[in-house]
C-alpha positions in Angstrom: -1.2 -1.3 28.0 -4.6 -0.7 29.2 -6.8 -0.9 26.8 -10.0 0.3 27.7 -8.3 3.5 28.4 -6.5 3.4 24.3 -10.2 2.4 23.2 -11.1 5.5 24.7 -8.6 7.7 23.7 -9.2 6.4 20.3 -12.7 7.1 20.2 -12.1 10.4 21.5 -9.2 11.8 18.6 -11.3 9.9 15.9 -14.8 12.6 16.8 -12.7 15.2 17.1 -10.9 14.0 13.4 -14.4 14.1 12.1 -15.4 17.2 13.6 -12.7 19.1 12.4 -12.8 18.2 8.9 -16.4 18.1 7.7 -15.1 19.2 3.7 -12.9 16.0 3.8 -16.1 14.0 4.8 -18.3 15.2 2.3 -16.1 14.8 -0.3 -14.9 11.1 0.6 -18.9 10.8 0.6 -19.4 11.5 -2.5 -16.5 10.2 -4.1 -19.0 7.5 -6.0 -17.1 6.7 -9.2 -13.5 6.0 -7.5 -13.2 2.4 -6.6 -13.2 2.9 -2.3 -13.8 6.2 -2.7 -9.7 7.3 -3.4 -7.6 7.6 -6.2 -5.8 5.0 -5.1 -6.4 2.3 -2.6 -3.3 2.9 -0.3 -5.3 6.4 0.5 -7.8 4.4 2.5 -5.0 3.3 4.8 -5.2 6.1 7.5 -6.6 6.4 10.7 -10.0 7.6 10.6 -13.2 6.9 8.8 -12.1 8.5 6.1 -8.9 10.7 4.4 -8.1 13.9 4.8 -8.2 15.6 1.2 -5.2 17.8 0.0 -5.7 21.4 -0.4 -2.1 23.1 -1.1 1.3 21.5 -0.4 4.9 23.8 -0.3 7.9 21.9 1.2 7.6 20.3 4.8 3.7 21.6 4.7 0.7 20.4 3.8 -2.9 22.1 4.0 -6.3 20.1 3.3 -9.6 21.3 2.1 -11.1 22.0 5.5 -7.6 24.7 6.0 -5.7 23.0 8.6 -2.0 23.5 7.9 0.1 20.0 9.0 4.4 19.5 9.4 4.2 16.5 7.2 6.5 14.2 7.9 5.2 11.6 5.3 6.3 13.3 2.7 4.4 10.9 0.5 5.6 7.9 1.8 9.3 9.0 0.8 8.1 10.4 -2.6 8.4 14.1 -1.4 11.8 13.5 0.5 12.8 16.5 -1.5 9.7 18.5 -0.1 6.3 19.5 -1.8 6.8 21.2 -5.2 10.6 22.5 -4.8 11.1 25.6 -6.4 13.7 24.2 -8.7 11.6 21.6 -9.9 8.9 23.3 -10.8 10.6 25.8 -13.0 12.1 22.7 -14.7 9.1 21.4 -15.5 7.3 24.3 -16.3 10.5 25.0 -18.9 9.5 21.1 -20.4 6.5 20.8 -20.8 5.1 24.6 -21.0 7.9 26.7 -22.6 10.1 23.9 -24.7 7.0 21.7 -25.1 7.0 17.6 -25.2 6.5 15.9 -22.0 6.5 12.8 -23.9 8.5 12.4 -27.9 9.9 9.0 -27.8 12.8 11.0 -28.2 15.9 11.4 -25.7 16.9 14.6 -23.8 20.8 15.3 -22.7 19.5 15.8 -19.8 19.1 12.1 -19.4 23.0 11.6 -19.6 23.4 13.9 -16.7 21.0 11.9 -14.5 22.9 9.0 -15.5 26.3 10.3 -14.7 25.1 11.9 -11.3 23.3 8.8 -10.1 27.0 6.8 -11.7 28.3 9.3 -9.1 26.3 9.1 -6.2 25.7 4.6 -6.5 28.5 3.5 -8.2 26.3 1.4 -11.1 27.6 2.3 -14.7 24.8 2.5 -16.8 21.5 3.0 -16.5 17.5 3.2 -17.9 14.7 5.1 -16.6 11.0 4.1 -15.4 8.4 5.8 -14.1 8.0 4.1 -10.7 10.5 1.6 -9.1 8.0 -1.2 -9.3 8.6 -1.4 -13.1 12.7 -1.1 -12.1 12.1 -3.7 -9.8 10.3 -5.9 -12.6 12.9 -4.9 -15.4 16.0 -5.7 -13.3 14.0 -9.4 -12.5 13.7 -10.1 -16.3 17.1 -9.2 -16.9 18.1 -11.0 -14.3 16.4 -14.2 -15.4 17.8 -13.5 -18.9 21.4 -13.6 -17.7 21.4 -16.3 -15.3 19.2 -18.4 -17.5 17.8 -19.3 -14.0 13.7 -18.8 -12.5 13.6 -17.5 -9.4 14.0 -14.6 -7.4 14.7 -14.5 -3.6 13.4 -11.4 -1.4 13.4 -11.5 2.5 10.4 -11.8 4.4 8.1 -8.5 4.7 10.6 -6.7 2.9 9.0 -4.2 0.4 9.2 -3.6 -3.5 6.1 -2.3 -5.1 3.8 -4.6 -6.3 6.4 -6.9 -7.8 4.3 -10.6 -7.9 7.4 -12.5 -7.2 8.4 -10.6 -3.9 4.7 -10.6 -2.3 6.0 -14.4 -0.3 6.9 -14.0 3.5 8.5 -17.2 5.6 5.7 -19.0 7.2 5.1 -20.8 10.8 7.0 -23.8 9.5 9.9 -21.7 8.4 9.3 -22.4 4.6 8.0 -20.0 2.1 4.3 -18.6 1.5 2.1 -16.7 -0.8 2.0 -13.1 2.2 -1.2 -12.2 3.6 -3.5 -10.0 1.7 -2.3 -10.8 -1.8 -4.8 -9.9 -4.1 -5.2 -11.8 -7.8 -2.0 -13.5 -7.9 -1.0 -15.2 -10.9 -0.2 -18.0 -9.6 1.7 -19.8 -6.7 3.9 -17.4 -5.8 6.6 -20.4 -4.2 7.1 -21.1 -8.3 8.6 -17.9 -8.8 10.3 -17.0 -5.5 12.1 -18.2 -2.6 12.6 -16.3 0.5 14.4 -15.8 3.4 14.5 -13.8 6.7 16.0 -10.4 7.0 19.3 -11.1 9.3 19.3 -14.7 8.6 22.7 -15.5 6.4 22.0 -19.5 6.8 18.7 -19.3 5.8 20.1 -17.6 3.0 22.3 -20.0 2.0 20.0 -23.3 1.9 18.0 -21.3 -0.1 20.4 -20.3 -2.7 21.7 -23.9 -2.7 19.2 -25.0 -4.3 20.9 -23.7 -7.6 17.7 -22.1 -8.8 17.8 -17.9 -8.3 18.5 -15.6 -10.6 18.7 -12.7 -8.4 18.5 -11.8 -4.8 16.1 -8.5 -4.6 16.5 -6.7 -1.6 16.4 -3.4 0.9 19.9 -3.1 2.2 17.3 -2.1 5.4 14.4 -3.7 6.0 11.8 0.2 5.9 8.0 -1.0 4.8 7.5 -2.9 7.7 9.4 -0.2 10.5 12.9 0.2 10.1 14.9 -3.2 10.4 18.4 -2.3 10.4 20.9 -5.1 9.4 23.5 -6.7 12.0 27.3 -6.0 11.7 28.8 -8.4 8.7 25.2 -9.4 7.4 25.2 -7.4 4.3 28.9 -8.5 3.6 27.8 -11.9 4.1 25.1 -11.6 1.5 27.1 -10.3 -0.9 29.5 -13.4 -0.4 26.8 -16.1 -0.6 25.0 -14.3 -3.6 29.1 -14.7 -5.4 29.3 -18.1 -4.5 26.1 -19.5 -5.6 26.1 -17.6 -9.2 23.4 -15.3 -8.1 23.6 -11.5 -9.0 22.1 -8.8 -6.0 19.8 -6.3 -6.9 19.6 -3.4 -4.1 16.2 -1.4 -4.1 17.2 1.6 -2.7 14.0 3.3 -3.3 13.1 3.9 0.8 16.6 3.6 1.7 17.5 6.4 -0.2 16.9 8.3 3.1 20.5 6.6 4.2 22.4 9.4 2.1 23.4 10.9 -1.6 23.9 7.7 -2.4 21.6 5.6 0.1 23.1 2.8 1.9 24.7 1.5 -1.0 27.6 4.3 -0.9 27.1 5.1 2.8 28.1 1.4 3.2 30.0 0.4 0.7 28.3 -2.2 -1.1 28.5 -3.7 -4.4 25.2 -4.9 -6.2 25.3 -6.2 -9.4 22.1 -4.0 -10.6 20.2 -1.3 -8.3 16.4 0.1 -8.3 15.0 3.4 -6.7 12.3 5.8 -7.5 9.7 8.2 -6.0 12.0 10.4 -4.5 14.6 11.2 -7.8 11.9 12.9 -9.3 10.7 15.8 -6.7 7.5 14.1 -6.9 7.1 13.9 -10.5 6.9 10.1 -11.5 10.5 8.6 -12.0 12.3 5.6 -10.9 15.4 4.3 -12.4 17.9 1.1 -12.4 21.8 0.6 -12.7 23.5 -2.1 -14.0 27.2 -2.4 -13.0 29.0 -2.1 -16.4 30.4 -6.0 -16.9 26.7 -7.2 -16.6 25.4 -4.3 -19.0 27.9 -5.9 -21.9 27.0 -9.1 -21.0 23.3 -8.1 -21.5 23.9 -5.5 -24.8 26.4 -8.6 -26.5 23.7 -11.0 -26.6 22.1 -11.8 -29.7 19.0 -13.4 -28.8 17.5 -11.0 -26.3 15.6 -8.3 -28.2 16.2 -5.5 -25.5 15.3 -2.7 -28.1 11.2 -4.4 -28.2 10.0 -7.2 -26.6 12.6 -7.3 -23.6 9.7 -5.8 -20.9 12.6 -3.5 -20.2 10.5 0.0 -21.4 7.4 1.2 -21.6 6.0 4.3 -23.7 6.4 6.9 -21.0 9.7 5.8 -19.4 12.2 8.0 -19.7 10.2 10.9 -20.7 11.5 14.4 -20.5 9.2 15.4 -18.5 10.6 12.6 -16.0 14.4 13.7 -16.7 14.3 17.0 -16.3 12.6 16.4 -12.7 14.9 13.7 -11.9 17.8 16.7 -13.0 16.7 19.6 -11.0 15.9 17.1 -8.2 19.4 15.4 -8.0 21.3 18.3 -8.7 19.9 21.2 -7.0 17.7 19.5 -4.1 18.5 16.4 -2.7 22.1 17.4 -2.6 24.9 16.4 -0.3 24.7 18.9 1.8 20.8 18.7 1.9 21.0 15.0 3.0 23.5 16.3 6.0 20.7 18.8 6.9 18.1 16.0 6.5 20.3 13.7 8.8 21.0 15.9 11.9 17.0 16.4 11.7 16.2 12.9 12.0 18.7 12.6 14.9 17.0 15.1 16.9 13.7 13.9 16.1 15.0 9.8 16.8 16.5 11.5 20.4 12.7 13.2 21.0 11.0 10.1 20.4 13.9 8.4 22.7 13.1 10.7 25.7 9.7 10.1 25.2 9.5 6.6 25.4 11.8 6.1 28.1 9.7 8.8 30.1 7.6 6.0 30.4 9.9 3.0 30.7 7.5 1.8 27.4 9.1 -1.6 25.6 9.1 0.2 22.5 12.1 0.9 20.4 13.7 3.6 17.5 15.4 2.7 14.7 17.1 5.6 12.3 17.7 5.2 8.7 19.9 8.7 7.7 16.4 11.1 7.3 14.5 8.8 7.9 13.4 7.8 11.4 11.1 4.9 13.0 9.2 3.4 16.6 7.9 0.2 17.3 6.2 -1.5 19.6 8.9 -3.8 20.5 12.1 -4.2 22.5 14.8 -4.7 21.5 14.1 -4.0 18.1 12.9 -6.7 15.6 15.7 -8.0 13.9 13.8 -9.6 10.8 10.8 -8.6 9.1 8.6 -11.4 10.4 9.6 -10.0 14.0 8.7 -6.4 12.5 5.4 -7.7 11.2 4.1 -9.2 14.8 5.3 -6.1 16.4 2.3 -4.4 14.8 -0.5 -3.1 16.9 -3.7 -0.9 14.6 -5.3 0.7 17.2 -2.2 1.7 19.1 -1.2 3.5 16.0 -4.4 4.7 15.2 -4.6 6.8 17.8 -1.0 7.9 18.0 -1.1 9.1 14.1 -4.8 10.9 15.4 -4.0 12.3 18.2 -1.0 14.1 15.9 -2.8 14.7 13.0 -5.7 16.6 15.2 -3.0 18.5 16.2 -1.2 19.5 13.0 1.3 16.5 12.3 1.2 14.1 9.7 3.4 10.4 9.7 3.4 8.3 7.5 0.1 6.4 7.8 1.5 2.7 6.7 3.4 2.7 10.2 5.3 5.2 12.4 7.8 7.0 10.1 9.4 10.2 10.4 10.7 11.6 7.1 13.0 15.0 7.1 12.9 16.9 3.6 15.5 20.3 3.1 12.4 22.1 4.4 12.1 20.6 8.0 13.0 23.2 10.6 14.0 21.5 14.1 10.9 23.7 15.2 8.9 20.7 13.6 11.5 18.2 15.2 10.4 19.9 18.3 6.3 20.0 18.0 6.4 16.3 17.4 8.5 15.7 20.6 5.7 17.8 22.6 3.0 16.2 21.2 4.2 12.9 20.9 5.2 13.0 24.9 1.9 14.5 25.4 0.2 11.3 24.1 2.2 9.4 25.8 1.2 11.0 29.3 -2.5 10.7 28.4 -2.1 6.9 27.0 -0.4 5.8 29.9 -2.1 7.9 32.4 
């Protein structure tokens, strides 16, 4: 890679991101009271000096304040897999909370048993609770975990992703042993006393780590997605499920991103058998939702005992969880969007756009690789593919991606800015499959020269 010439490129697509979007500048500018300037930190994590600011959003498209219309293939960072403000959705909400009235009663809907019976259907878990976001299903199916098992720790491979769950923010260091990951911000304490870890791929580092007799729970992505798509090797995910058995240790699967693998994510497209599961963003058609499953024998084991007070003080709930607002979202989302036949559609999408990206790269003979997860779809700068997340992680190269997510954006197509993802929503048209895989070739031909 030359890189003087990327520098320039860089330089180049980052004035002309400037230029085109003086609105978005001005108000980033002014944006004094927001702590960094966004709503939320993760905003501030996009190429550029600064983000561009939303004006309208209807299905695969996305306009901001300046009135450039973008294919957005972010799709909030899965959490408009069903496409900006679905038609469906919107009428259900707008029956909630403007017509019936009650967002919020601390009061159950019916609708809520239907969610649980469709997602009973589609994952195979018996029962289930609702959240608003799968960091606090991730953080519920830990305590419950603990509670069970009677046991401490939880184990999560390295650079895997689950929120901002304390216990899985630990990555395998230089010397092979766990540490506290990069960038951790206020953590409550040594992160090695709640959590062990081990690589993605890696079934014997698995197993001296559950031999120590000390997890509770394995909490994992059936596919590595935060950190590019790390896809697992043939009888990996059988072997976990194995060693989790042996050593007493129930498996939680967060299917939040991996929900891109099907109806049912990779859990039903491959079969497996976690003892609890976690997902969100996507269930609710952008309104706030996550959920978790519990297969049934561990939910009796859980509602027969005594001394846990799961009704109050179990930090299984909060006051807006499972709000009807939240269910009837989650309901016109599962049953009339993100449907069986929608996740077909969404699949032969991301198969044409994972062939594009294909034809690009090897137009160049460039050591990068694809990986495809159902919709979802993923490049890196490495080949063969990483097989664990540490491999994913030093993969990584900012300005390279910089100016690949510029030089599309500048040109009306959004990724997702974390790292190179491609997510289809019922809305995506191969046309968009098809304007990425000119302008993605495009900046290929200038990068390389």
């Amino acid at each position: 890679m030359d890189r003087t010439r990327l520098h320039q490129l860089l330089a180049r697509e980052s004035a002309e991101a400037e230029r085109r979007n003086p609105r978005s500048k001005e108000a980033y500018g002014r944006a004094d009271h927001l702590f960094g300037r966004v709503p939320m930190t993760w905003m501030n994590k996009t190429a550029g000096a600064f983000p561009r600011y939303l004006a309208t959003a209807r299905g695969a498209r996305v306009t901001d304040i300046d009135g450039h219309e973008y294919v957005d293939f972010c799709l909030g960072d899965t959490g408009a897999m069903a496409g900006h403000s679905p038609a469906v959705v919107a009428e259900a909400v707008h029956r909630r909370f403007a017509e019936l009235g009650g967002a919020t009663a601390m009061l159950p809907t019916e609708d809520a048993e239907w969610v649980g019976a469709e997602l009973t259907r589609r994952f195979g878990l018996a029962r289930w609770s609702f959240s608003l976001t799968a960091t606090d299903a991730n953080r519920w199916a830990i305590r419950l975990a603990r509670a069970v098992t009677g046991r401490s720790k939880i184990l999560v491979n390295s650079y895997s992703y689950h929120g901002s769950v304390d216990e899985s923010l630990i990555v395998v260091g230089p010397d092979g042993q766990g540490t506290a990951r990069p960038g951790n911000v206020g953590a409550p304490c040594d992160v090695t006393l709640t959590s062990r870890v081990a690589e993605f791929n890696d079934l014997a580092q698995l197993e001296r780590e559950l031999a120590h007799g000390d997890v509770a729970a394995v909490l994992m992505e059936p596919a590595l997605t935060n950190i590019g798509i790390v896809l697992p090797e043939p009888g990996y995910l059988t072997g976990v499920r194995e060693l989790t058995r042996q050593y007493g240790t129930l498996l939680i699967n967060d299917e939040t991103h991996t929900f891109s693998a099907g109806p049912g994510g990779c859990t039903s497209a491959w079969d497996l058998e976690p003892d609890l599961l976690t997902i969100g963003k996507a269930i609710g058609g952008g309104i706030p939702a996550g959920a978790y499953g519990l297969a049934a024998d561990l939910a009796e084991r859980l509602l027969g005992r005594d001394d846990l007070d799961l009704v109050d003080m179990g930090g299984v709930g909060g006051t807006l969880a499972g709000n009807a607002l939240s269910v009837a979202a989650m309901r016109a989302t599962l049953e009339h969007v993100l449907t069986d036949e929608a996740f077909a559609h969404m699949a032969k999408l991301s198969e044409r756009f994972e062939a594009g990206v294909r034809a690009g790269i090897a137009a160049h003979a460039l050591p990068w690789s694809v990986s495809r997860l159902g919709a979802r779809t993923e490049y890196r700068f490495a080949d063969p593919a990483p097989r664990t997340g540490t491999e994913s992680e030093a993969a990584g190269d900012t300005e390279l991606e910089d100016f690949l997510h510029l030089y599309l954006a500048n040109r009306g197509i959004l990724l997702t800015p974390f790292h190179n993802m491609a997510l289809m929503c019922p809305d995506t048209t191969e046309a968009d499959v098809d304007t990425h895989t000119a302008l993605f070739a495009a900046a290929l031909a200038e990068l390389t020269g």
